[in-house]
Biotite code that builds the C-alpha atoms (Angstrom):
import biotite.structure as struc

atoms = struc.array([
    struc.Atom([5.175, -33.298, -38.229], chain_id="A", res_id=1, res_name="UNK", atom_name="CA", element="C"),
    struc.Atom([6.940, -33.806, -34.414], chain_id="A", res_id=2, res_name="UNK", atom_name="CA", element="C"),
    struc.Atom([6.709, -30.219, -34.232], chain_id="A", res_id=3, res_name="UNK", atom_name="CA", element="C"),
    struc.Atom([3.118, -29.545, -35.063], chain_id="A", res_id=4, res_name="UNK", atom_name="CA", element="C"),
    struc.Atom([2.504, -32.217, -32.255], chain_id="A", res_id=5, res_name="UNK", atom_name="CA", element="C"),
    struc.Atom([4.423, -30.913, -29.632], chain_id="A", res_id=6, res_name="UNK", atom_name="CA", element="C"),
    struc.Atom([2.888, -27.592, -29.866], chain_id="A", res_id=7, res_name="UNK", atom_name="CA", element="C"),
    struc.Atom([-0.955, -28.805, -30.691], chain_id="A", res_id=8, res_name="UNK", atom_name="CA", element="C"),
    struc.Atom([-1.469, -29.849, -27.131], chain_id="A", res_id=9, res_name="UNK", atom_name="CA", element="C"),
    struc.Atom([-0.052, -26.751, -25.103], chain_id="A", res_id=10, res_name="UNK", atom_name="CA", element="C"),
    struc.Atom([-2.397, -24.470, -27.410], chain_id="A", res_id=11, res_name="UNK", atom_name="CA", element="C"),
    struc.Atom([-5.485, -26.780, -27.286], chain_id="A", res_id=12, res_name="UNK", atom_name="CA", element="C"),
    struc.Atom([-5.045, -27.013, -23.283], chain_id="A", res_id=13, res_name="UNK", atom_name="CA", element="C"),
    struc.Atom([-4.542, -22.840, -23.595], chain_id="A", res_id=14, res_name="UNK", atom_name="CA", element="C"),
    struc.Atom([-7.557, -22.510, -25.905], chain_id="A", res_id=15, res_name="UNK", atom_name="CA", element="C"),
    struc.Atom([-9.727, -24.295, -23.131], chain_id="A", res_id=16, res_name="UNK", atom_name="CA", element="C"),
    struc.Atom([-8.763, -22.606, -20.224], chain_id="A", res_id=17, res_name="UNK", atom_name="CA", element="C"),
    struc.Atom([-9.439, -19.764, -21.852], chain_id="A", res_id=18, res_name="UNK", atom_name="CA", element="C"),
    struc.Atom([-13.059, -20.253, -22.673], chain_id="A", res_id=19, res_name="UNK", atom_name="CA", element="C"),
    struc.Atom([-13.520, -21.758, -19.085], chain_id="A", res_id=20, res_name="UNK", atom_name="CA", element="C"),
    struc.Atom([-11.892, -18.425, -17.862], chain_id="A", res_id=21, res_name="UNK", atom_name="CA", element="C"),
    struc.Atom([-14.036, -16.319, -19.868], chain_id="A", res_id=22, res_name="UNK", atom_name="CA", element="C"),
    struc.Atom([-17.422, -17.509, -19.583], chain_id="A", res_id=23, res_name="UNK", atom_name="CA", element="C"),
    struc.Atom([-16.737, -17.918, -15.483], chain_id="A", res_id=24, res_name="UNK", atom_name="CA", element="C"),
    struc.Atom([-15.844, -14.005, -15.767], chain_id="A", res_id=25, res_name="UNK", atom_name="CA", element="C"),
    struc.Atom([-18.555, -13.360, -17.793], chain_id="A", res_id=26, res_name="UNK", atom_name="CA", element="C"),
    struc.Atom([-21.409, -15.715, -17.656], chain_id="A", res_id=27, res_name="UNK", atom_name="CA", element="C"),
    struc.Atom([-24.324, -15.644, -20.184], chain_id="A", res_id=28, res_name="UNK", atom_name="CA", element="C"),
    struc.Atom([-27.166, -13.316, -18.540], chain_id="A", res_id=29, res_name="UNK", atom_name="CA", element="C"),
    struc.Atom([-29.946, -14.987, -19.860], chain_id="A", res_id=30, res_name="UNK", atom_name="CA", element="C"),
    struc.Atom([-33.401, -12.760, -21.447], chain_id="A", res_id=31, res_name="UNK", atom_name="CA", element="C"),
    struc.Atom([-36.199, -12.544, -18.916], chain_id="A", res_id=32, res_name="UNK", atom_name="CA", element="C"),
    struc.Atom([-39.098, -14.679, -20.516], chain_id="A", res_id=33, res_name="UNK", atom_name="CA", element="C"),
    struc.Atom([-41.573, -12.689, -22.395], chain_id="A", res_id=34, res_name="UNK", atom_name="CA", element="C"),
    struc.Atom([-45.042, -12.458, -20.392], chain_id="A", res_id=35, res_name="UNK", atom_name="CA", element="C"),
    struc.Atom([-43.055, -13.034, -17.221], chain_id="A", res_id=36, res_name="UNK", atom_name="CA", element="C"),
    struc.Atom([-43.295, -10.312, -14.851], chain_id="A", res_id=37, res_name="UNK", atom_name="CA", element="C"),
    struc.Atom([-40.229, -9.978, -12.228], chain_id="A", res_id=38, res_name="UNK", atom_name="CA", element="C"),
    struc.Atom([-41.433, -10.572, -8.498], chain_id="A", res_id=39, res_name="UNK", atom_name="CA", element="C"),
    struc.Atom([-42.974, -7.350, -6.960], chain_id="A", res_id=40, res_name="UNK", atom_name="CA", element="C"),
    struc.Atom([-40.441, -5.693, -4.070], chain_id="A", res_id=41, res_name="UNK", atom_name="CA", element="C"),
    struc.Atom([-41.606, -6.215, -0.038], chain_id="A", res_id=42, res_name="UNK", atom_name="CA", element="C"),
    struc.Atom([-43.292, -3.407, 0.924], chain_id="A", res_id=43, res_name="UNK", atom_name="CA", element="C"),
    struc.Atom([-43.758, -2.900, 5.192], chain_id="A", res_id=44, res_name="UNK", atom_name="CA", element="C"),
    struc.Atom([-45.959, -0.413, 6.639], chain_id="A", res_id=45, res_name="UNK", atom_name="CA", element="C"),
    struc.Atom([-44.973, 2.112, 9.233], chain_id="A", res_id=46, res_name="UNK", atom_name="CA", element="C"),
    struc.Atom([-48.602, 2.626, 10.181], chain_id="A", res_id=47, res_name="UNK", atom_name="CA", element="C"),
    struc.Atom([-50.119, 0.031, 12.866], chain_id="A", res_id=48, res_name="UNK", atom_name="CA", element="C"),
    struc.Atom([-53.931, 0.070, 11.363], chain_id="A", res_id=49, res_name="UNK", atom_name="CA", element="C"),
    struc.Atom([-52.801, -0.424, 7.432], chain_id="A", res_id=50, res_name="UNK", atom_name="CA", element="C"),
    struc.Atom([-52.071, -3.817, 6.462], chain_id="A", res_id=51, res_name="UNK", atom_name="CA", element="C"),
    struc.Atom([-50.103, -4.716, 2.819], chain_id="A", res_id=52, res_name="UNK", atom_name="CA", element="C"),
    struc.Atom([-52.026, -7.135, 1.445], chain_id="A", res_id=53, res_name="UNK", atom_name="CA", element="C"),
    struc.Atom([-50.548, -7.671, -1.803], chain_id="A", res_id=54, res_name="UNK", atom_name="CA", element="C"),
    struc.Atom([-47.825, -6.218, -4.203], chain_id="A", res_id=55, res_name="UNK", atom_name="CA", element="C"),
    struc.Atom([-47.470, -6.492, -8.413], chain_id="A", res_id=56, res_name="UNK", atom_name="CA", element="C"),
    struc.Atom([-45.658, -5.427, -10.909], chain_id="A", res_id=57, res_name="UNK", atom_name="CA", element="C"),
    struc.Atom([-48.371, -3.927, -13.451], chain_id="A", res_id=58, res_name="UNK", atom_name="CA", element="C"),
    struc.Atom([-46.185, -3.996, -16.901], chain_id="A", res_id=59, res_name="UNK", atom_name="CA", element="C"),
    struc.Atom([-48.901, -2.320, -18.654], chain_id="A", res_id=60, res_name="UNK", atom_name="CA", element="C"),
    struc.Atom([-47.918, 0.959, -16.910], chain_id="A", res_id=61, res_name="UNK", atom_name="CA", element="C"),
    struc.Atom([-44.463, -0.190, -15.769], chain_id="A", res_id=62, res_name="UNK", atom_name="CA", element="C"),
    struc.Atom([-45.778, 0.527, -12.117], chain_id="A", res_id=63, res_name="UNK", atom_name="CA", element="C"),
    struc.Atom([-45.444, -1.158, -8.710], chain_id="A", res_id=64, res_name="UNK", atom_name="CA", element="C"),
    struc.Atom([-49.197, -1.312, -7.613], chain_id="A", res_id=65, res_name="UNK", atom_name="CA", element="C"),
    struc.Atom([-49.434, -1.953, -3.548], chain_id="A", res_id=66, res_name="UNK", atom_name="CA", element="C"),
    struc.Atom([-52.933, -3.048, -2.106], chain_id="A", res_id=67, res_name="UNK", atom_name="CA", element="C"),
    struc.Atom([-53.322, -2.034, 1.455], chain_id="A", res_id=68, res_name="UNK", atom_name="CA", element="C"),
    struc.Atom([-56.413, -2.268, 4.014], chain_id="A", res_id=69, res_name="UNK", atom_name="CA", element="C"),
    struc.Atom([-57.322, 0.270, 6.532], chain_id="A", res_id=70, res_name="UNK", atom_name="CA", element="C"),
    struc.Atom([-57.670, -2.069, 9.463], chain_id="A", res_id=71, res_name="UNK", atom_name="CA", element="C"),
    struc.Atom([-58.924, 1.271, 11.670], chain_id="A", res_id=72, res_name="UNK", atom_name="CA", element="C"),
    struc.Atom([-62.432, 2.358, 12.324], chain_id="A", res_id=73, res_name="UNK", atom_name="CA", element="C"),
    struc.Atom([-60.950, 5.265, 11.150], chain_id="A", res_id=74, res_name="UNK", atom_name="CA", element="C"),
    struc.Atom([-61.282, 6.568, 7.193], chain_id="A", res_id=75, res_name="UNK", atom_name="CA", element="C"),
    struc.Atom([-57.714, 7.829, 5.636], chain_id="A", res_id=76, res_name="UNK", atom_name="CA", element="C"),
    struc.Atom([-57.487, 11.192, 4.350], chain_id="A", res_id=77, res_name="UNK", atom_name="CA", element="C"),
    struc.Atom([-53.826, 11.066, 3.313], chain_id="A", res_id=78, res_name="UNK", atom_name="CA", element="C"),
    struc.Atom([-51.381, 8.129, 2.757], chain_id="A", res_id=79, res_name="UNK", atom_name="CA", element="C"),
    struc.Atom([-48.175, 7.993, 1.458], chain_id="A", res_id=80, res_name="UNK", atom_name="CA", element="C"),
    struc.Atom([-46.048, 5.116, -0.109], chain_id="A", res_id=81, res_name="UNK", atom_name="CA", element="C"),
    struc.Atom([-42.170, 5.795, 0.309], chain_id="A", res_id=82, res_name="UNK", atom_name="CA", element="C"),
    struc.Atom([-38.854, 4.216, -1.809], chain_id="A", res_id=83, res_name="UNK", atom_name="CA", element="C"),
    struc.Atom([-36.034, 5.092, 0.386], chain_id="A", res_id=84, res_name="UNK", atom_name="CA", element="C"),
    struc.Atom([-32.229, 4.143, -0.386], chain_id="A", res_id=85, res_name="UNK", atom_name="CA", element="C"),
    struc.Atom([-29.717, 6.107, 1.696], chain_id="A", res_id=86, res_name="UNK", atom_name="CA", element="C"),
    struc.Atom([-30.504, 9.782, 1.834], chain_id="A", res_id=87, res_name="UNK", atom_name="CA", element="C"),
    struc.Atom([-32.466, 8.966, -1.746], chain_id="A", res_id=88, res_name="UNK", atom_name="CA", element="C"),
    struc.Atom([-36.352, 8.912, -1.529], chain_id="A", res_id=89, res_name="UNK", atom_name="CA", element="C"),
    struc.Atom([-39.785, 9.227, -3.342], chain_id="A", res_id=90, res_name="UNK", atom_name="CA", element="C"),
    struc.Atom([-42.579, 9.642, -1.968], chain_id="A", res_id=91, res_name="UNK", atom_name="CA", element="C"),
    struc.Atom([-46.113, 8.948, -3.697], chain_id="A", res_id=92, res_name="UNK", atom_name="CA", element="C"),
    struc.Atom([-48.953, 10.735, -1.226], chain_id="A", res_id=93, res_name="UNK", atom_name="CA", element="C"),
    struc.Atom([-53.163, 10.249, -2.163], chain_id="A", res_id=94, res_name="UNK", atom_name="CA", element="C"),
    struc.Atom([-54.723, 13.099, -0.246], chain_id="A", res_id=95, res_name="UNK", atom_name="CA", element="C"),
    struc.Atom([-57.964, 14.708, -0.193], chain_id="A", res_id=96, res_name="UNK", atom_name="CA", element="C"),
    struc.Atom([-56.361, 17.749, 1.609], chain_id="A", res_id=97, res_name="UNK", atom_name="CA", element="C"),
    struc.Atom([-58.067, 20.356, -0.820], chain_id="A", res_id=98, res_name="UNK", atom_name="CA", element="C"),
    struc.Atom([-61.275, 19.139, -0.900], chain_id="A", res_id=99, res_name="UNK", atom_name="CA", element="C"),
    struc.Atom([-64.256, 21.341, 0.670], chain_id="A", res_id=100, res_name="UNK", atom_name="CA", element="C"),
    struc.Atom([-65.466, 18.565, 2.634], chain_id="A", res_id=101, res_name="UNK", atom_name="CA", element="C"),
    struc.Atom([-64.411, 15.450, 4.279], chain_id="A", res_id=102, res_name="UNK", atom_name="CA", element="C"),
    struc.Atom([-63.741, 13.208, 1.787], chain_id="A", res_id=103, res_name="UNK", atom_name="CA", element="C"),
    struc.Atom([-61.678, 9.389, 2.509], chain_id="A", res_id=104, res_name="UNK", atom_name="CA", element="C"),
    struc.Atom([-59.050, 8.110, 0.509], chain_id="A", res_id=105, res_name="UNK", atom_name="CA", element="C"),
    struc.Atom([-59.566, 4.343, 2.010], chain_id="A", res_id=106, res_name="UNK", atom_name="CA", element="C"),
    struc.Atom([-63.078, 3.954, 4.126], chain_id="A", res_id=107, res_name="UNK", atom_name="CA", element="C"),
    struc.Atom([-62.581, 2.319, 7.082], chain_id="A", res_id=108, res_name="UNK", atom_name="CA", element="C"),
    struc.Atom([-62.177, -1.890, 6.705], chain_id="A", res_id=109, res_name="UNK", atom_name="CA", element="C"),
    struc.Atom([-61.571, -1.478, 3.169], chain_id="A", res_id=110, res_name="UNK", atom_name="CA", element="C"),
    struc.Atom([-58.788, -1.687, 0.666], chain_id="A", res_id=111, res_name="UNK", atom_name="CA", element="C"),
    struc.Atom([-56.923, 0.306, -1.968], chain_id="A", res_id=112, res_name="UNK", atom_name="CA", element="C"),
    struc.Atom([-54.414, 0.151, -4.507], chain_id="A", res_id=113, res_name="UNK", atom_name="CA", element="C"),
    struc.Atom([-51.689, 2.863, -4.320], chain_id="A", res_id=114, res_name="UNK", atom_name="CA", element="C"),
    struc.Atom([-49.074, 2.520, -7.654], chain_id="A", res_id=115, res_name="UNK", atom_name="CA", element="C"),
    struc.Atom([-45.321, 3.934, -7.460], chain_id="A", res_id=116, res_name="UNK", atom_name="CA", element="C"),
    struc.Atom([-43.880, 3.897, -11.160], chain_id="A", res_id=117, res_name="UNK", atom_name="CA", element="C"),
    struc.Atom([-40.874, 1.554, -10.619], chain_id="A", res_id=118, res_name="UNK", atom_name="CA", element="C"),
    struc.Atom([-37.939, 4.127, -12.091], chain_id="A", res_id=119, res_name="UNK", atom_name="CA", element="C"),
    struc.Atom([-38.465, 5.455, -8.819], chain_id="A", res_id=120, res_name="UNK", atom_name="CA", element="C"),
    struc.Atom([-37.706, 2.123, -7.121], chain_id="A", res_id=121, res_name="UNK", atom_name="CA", element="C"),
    struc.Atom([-33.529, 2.168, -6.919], chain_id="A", res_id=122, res_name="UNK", atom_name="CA", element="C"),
    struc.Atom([-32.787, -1.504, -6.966], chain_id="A", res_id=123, res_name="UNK", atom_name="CA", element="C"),
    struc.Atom([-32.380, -2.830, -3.039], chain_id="A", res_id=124, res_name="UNK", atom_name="CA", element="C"),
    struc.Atom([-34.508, 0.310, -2.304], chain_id="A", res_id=125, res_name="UNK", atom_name="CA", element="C"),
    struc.Atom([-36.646, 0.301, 1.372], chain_id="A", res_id=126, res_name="UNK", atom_name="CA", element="C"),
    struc.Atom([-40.605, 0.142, 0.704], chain_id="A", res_id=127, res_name="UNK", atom_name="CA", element="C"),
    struc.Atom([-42.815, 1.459, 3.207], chain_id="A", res_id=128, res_name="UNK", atom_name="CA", element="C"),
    struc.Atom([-46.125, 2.363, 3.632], chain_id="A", res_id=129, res_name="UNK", atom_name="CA", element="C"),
    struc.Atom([-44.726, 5.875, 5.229], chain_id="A", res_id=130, res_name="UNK", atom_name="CA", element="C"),
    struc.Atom([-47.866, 7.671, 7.010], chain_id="A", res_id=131, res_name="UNK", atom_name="CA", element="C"),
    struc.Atom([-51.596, 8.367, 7.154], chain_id="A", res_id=132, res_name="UNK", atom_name="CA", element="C"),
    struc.Atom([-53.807, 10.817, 8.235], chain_id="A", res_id=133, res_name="UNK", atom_name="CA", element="C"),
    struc.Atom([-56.969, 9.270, 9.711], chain_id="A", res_id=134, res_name="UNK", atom_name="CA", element="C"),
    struc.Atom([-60.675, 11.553, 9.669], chain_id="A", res_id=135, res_name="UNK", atom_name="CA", element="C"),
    struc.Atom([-60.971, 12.731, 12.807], chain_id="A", res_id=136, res_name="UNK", atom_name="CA", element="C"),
    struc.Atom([-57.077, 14.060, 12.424], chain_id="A", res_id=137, res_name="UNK", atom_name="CA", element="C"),
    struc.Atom([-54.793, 12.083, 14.012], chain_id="A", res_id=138, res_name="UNK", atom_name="CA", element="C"),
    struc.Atom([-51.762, 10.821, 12.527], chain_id="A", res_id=139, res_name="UNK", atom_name="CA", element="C"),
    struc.Atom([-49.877, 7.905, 12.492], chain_id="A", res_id=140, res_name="UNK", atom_name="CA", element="C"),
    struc.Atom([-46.797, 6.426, 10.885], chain_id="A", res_id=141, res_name="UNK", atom_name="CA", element="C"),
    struc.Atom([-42.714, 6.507, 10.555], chain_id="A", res_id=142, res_name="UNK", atom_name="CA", element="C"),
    struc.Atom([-41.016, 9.743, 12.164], chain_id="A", res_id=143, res_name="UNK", atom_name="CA", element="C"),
    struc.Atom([-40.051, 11.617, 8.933], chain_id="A", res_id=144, res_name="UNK", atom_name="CA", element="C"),
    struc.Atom([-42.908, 10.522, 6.781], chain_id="A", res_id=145, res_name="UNK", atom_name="CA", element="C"),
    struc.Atom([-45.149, 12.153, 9.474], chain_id="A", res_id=146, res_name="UNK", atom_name="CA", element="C"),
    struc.Atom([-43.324, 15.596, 9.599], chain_id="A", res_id=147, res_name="UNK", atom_name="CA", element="C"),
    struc.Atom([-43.250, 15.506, 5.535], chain_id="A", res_id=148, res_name="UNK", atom_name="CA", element="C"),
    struc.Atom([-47.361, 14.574, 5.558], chain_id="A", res_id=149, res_name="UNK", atom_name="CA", element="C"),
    struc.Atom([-47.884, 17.574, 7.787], chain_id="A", res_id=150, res_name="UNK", atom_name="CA", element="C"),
    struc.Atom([-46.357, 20.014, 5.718], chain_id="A", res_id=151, res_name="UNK", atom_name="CA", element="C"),
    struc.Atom([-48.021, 18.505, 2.535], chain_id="A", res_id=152, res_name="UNK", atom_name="CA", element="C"),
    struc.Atom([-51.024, 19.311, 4.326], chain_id="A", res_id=153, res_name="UNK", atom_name="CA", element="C"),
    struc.Atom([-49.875, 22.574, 5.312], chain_id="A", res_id=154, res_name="UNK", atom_name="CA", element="C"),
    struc.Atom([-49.781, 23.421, 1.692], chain_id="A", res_id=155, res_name="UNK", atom_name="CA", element="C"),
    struc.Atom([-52.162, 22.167, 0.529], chain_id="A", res_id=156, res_name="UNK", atom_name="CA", element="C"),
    struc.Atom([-54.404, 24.280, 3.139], chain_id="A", res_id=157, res_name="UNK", atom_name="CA", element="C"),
    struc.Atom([-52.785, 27.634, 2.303], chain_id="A", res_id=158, res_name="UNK", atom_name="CA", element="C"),
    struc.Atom([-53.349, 26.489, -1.552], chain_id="A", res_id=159, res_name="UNK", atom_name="CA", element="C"),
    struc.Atom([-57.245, 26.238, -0.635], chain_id="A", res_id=160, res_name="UNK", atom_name="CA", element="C"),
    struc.Atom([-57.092, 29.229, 1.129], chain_id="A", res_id=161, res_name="UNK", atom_name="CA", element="C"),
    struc.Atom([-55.708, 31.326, -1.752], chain_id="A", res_id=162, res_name="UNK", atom_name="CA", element="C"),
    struc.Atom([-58.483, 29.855, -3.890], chain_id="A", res_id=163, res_name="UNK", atom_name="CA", element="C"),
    struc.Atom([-61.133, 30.762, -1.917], chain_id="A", res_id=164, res_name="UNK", atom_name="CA", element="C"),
    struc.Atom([-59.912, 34.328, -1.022], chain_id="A", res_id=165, res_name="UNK", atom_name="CA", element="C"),
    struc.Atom([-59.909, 35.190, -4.924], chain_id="A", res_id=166, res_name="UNK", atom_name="CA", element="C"),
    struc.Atom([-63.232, 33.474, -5.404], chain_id="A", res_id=167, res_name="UNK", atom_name="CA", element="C"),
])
């Protein structure tokens, strides 16, 4: 009976240091609440005239939805929302480059909702409101986003050209 005694105490002590080392290694990650929507990334804007004014997660299409206001006199006829993580990047653009006629994506003083789906969101990932091309043609926004806009458009022009020369 000593013997049982002598040893009960070293393995009971061993037994408990044990379960405090293991669930400090590996603590319980506890289930996100259902319903409960995880907070919407920050989201800046390279472009002086557009304003964020709000950000959500919309779980019904698993999408980042961004709400921005043209603060220009100025309509937009492109914009683009950017997820950049080191030399990783997406790019969502709304542009009304092929249409025959002038046509805005945001009037000017109003607002809009542009939506990124969030597998394109890398987790600590950069969110910016990249660029925007304004009606009468000027252009305003981060370095790179600019140069990428202008080729987009650049496309998209020789894309409407081809259309019309086989119409």
């Amino acid at each position: 009976m000593s013997r049982i005694k002598r040893y009960s105490l070293p393995v009971f002590i061993g037994v408990v240091l044990g379960g405090v080392v293991y669930f400090a290694l590996f603590p319980k990650k506890t289930p996100q609440a259902k319903g409960q929507t995880p907070p919407a990334p920050e989201v800046m804007s390279c472009v002086k005239n557009v304003k964020v004014t709000n950000r959500r997660i919309d779980e019904a299409s698993d999408k980042l939805i961004v709400e921005i206001e043209n603060t220009s006199s100025l309509g937009i006829v492109a914009i683009s929302l950017e997820s950049k993580k080191g030399n990783d990047g997406y790019t969502v653009r709304a542009s009304t480059f092929e249409a025959d006629d002038l046509q805005f994506i945001v009037k000017p003083h109003e607002r809009y909702e542009l939506g990124m789906e969030l597998t394109n969101i890398p987790a600590n990932a950069n969110l910016q409101i990249g660029s925007v091309v304004y009606s009468d043609g000027t252009e305003d926004g981060c370095a790179a986003s600019v140069e990428a806009t202008r080729k987009a458009k650049a496309y998209h022009q020789q894309l409407k050209a081809q259309r019309k020369g086989t119409q």
